[in-house]
TIMIMAR-921486 format. One record per residue (C-alpha): residue in three letters; x negated, y, z negated. Coordinates in steps of 0.05 Angstrom, whole numbers, plus 32768, in hexadecimal, padded with zeros to 4 digits. Layout:
N
AlaXYZ...
// end
This chain:
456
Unk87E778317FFDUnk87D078297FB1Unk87FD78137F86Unk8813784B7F50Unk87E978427F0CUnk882178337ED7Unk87F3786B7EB0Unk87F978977EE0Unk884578A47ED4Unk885E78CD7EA1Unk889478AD7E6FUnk88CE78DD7E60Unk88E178D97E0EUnk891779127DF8Unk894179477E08Unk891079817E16Unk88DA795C7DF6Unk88A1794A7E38Unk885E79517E45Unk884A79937E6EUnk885779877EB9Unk880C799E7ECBUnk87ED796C7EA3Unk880479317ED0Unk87DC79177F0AUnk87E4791A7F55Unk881578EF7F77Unk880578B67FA9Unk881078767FB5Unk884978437FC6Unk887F782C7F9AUnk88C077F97FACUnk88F478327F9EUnk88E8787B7F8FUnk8924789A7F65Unk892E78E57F69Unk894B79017F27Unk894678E67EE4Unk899078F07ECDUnk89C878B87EC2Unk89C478A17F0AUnk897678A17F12Unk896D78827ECAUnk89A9784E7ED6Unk8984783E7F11Unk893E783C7EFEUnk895178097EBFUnk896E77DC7EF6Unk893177E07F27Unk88F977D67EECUnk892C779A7ECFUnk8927777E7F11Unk88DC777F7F0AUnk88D377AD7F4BUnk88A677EB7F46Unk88CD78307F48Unk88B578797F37Unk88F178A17F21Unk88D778F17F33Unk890379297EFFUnk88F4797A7F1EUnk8901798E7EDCUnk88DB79797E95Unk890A794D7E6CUnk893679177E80Unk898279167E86Unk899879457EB4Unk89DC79617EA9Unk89D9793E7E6BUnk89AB79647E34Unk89AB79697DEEUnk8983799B7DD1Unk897779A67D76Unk894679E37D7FUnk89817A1B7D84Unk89A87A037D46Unk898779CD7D28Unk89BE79A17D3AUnk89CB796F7D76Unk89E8799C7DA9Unk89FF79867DEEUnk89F379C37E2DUnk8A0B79857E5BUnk8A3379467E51Unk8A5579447E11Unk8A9D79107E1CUnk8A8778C27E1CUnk8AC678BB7E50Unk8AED78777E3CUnk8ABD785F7E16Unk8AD578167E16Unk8ABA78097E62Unk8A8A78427E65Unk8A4278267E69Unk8A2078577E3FUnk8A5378487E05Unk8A3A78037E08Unk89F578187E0CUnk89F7783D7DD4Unk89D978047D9DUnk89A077FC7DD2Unk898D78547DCCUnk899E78427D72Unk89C978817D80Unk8A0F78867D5BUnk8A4C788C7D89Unk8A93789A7D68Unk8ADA78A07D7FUnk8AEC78EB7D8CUnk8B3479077D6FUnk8B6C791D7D88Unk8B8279637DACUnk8B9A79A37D93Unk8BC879D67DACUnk8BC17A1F7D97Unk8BFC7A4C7D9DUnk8BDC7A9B7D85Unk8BC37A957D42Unk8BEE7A517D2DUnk8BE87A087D49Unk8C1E79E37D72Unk8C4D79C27D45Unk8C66797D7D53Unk8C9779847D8AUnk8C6E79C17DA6Unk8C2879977DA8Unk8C5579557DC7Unk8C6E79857DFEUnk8C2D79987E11Unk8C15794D7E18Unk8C52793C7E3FUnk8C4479787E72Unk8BFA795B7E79Unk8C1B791A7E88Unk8C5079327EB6Unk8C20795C7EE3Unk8BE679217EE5Unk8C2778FF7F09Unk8C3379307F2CUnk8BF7792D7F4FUnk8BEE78E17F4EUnk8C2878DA7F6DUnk8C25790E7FA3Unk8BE778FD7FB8Unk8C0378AE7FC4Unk8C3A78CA7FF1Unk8C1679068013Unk8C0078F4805DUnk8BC179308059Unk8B9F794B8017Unk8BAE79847FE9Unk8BA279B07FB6Unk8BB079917F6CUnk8BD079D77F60Unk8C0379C87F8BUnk8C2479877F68Unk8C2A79B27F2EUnk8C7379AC7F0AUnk8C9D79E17F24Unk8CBC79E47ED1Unk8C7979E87EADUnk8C897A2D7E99Unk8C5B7A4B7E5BUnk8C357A0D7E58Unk8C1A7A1C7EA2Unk8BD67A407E97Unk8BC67A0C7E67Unk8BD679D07E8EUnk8BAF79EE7EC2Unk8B7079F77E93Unk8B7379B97E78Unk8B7479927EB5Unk8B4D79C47EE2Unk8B1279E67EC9Unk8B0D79BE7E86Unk8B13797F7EB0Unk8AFE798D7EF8Unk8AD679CD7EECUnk8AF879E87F1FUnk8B3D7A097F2EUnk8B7779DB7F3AUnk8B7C79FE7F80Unk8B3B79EA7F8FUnk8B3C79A17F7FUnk8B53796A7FAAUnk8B8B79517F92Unk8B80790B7FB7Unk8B3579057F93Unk8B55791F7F4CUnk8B9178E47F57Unk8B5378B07F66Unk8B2A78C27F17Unk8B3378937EEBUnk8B5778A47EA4Unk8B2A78CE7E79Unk8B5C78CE7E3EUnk8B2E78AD7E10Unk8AF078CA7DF9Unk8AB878BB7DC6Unk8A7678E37DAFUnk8A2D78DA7DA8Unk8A1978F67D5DUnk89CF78FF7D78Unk89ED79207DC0Unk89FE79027DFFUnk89B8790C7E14Unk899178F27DE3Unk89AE78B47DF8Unk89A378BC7E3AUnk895E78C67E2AUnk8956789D7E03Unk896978657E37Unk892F78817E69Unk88FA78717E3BUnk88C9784B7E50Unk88DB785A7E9BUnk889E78757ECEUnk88BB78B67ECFUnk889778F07EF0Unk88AE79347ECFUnk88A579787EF0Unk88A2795A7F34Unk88D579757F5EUnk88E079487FA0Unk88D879847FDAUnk88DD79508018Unk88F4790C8025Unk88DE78F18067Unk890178A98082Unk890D787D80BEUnk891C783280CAUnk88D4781D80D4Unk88A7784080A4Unk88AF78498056Unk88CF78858040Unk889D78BE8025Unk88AF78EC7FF0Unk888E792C7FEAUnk888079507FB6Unk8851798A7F97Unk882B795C7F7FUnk881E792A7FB1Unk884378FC7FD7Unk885D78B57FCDUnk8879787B7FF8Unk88A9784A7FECUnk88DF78168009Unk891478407FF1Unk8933787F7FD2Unk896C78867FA5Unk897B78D97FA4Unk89A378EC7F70Unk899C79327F76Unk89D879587F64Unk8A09796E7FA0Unk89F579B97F8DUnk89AC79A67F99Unk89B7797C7FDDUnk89E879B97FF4Unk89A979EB7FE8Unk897D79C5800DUnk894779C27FD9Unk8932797D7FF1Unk8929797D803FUnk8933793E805DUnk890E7928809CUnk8938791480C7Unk8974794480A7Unk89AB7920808CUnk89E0791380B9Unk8A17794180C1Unk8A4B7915809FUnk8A2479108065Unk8A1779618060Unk8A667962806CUnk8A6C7937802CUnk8A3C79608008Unk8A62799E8011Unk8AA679807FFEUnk8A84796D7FBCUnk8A7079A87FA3Unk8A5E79B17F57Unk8A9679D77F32Unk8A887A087EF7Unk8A8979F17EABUnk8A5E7A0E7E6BUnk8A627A167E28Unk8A5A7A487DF5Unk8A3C7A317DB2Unk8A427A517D74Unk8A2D7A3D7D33Unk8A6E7A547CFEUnk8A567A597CB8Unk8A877A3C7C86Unk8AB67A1D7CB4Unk8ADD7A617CBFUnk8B127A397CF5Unk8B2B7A087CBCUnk8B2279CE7CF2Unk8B0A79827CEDUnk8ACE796A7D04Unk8AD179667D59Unk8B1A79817D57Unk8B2B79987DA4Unk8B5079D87DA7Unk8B7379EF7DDFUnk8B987A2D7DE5Unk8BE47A467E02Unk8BC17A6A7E30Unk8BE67AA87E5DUnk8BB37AA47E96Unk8B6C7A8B7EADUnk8B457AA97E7DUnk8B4A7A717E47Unk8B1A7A367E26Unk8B1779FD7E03Unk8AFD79FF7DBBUnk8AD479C27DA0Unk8AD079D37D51Unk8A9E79B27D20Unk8A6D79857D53Unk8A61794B7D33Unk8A7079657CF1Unk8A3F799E7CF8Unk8A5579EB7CEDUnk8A4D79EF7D3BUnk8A857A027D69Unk8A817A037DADUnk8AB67A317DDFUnk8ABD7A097E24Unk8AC67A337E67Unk8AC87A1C7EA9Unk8AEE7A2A7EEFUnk8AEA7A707F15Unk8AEE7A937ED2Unk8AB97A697EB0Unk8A907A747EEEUnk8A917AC17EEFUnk8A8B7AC77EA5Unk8A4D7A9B7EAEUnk8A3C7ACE7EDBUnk8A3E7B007EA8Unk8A077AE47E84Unk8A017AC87E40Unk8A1D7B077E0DUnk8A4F7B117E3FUnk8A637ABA7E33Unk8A5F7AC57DEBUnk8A817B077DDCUnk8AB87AE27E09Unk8AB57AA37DD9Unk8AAE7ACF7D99Unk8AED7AF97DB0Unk8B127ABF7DC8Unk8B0C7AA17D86Unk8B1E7ADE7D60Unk8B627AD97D8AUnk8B757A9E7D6FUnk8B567A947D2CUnk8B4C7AEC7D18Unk8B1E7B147D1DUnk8AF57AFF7CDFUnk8ADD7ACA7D04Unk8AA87AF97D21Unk8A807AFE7CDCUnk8A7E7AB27CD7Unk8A517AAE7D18Unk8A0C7AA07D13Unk89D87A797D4EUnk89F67A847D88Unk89EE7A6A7DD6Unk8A0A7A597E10Unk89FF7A317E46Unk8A017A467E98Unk89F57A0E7EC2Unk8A047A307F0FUnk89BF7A4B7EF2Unk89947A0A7EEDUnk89657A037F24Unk896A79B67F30Unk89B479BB7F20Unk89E379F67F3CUnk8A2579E37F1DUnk8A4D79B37EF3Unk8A5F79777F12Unk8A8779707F58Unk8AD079717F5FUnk8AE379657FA6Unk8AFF799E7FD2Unk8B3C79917FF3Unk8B2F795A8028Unk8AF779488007Unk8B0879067FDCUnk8AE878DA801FUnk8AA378F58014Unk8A9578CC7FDBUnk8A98788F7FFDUnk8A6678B08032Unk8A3478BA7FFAUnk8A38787B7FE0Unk8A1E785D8027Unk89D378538035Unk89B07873806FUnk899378418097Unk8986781A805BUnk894378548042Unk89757887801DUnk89A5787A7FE7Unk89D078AF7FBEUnk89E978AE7F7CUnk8A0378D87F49Unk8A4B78EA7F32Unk8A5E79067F70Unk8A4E78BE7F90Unk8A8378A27F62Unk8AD378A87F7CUnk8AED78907F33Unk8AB978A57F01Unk8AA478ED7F26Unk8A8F79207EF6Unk8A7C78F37EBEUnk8A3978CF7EA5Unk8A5B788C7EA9Unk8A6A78977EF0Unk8A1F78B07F04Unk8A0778767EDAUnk8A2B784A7EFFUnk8A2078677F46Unk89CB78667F2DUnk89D478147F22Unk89F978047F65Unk89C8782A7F89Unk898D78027F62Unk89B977C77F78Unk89BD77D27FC7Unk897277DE7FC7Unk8967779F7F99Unk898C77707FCAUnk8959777B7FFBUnk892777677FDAUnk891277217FD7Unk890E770F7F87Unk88DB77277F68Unk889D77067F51Unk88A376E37F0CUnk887376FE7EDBUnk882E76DE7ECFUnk880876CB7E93Unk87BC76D57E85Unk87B276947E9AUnk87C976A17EDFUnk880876707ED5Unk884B76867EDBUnk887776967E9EUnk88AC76637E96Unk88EE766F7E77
// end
């Protein structure tokens, strides 16, 4: 087969910023490693392949680059994140060190607030609250180390907890799983690495991320519909636009995409990898952005606001992004999933509501742009990001194994430390890249016009 033209390939730029999916050519051809998704796992990996001076094609169903991880300035004018926002320990996390490389500011995020009605925590209040966080993270560590089977997080919870219950649970389930406590594994929740430190991008998580793809053959608006493999022939990926062979295939499809069977693979997957697949399924988490003229709440710039919640129906308030006037109200878990549900007026009258709880009602005539995000909605997306089910902390490892060598999977979910974070599908993206890579013999050095090889 021909080898793809190099011109042939469309080159992702921006967040939301790509050339019309119509205008691109038909797909044919052969390429070393075909890469299916063009989010932190397929971009991690696709920097690796081209640095390794093997030929990849990295194929995105939507237009734009990034996958869960999008900033968007058209709705307020301002970077605002509808994915990704937390750099996660930003001292090891690769994108944090990638940062200089994108020329995109990253800075250390503050501390945590407790809100208790219409006043803040006070001292001994705000440092009881931390300890219960502490104590209940334990909890679960702990249990999980001694327990023979798996169980529910909710379960290790502190029997003395008392007020501070519904907002431990928040905290640590839907703000950090995006899922209930009872729903998460307990086992694959003990096995995360500490996410206690956090930084931001000033330009958005995704304009990083994008801005790290540039220059990669990305394909946008091609949706991969089939992916056809076996031990003797290359693997050929279909697509509405043509087909394309290759060596390999790194998926990194999210789990809600591979559990809807958008892609049909030829022979199917086997069963323990569909078992994995539906013990990884994507949780619920969105946010509600509102831009608050005159800085109506009082707060600092990227102050995090929880609240002394009585039940479910609670959030997490982000105040001042970046040192902009926008706010943005964080839902996630069952309730976060049937507000979503709801529909956008229904997410912001909650957020707008919410907020008047705690800071008045005034605070209704400060808001102005308004949106909110609903990501069980995205086509090429279905969800958050995984939190394993009970039982399910195992299938990890099972997506991190090739099959036969042809398919490889990446993503957060195909990270037991780092799952549910960009750093984590980054990093799951380059070990894929890697296994591939190590069959290979090296590549070819480069040649000059002369014929000779480059030395050096």
């Amino acid at each position: 087969m021909p080898r793809l033209s190099r011109r042939a390939l469309l080159i992702g730029s921006a967040s939301y910023a790509a050339s019309p999916a119509l205008s691109a050519p038909a797909l044919s051809g052969y390429t070393d490693v075909v890469v299916v998704g063009a989010g932190a796992a397929g971009i991690a990996a696709g920097r690796r392949i081209a640095a390794a001076g093997r030929r990849c094609v990295i194929l995105e169903a939507t237009d734009r680059l990034g996958g869960r991880c999008v900033t968007e300035t058209q709705t307020f004018g301002v970077p605002f994140d509808r994915g990704a926002h937390w750099i996660h320990m930003p001292d090891i996390n690769p994108l944090a060190k990638l940062a200089r490389v994108a020329k995109v500011d990253v800075y250390p995020a503050p501390g945590q607030k407790l809100r208790i009605g219409r006043r803040f925590a006070r001292e001994g209040e705000m440092e009881n609250f931390l300890s219960a966080l502490v104590r209940t993270n334990r909890a679960i560590a702990d249990g999980a180390a001694r327990a023979k089977s798996d169980f529910s997080c909710a379960q290790a919870l502190p029997k003395d907890l008392g007020d501070l219950r519904p907002a431990v649970e928040f905290v640590l389930g839907p703000f950090g799983c995006g899922k209930d406590l009872n729903e998460v594994s307990a086992g694959d929740f003990a096995k995360s690495a500490e996410r206690d430190v956090d930084s931001f991008c000033r330009q958005g998580y995704g304009t990083l991320l994008s801005r790290l793809g540039e220059g990669l053959p990305v394909q946008l608006g091609t949706p991969v519909t089939a992916i056809q493999f076996s031990s003797r022939n290359p693997v050929e990926v279909e697509t509405a636009r043509g087909h394309i062979g290759a060596s390999a295939v790194i998926v990194t499809a999210s789990t809600g995409v591979l559990a809807a069977d958008k892609i049909k693979f030829d022979p199917p997957l086997p069963r323990r990898y569909l078992d994995a697949i539906a013990k990884l399924t994507l949780g619920s988490y969105d946010r509600v952005a509102l831009e608050l003229e005159g800085n109506p709440l009082g707060l600092q710039s990227d102050d995090l606001v929880f609240e002394l919640a009585a039940g479910n129906r609670t959030a997490a308030l982000l105040a001042n992004v970046s040192g902009s006037s926008l706010c943005t109200v964080e839902v996630g878990g069952r309730f976060g999933a049937g507000l979503a549900a709801q529909g956008e007026a229904a997410m912001v009258d909650f957020a707008v509501r919410w907020l008047g709880d705690l800071y008045g009602a005034d605070i209704m005539k400060s808001v102005r742009r308004k949106t909110a995000t609903n990501w069980a909605k995205e086509p090429w997306t279905l969800g958050a990001f995984s939190a394993a089910q009970v039982g399910g902390q195992p299938s990890r490892r099972i997506l991190m194994e090739s099959i036969g060598s042809r398919i490889y999977f990446a993503g957060e979910a195909a990270h037991e430390t780092l799952w549910g974070t960009v750093g984590g599908a980054w990093d799951s993206g380059e070990r894929a890249a890697d296994a591939i890579l190590r069959r290979f013999a090296p590549a070819p050095p480069a040649r000059s016009k002369k014929g000779r090889a480059r030395q050096g």
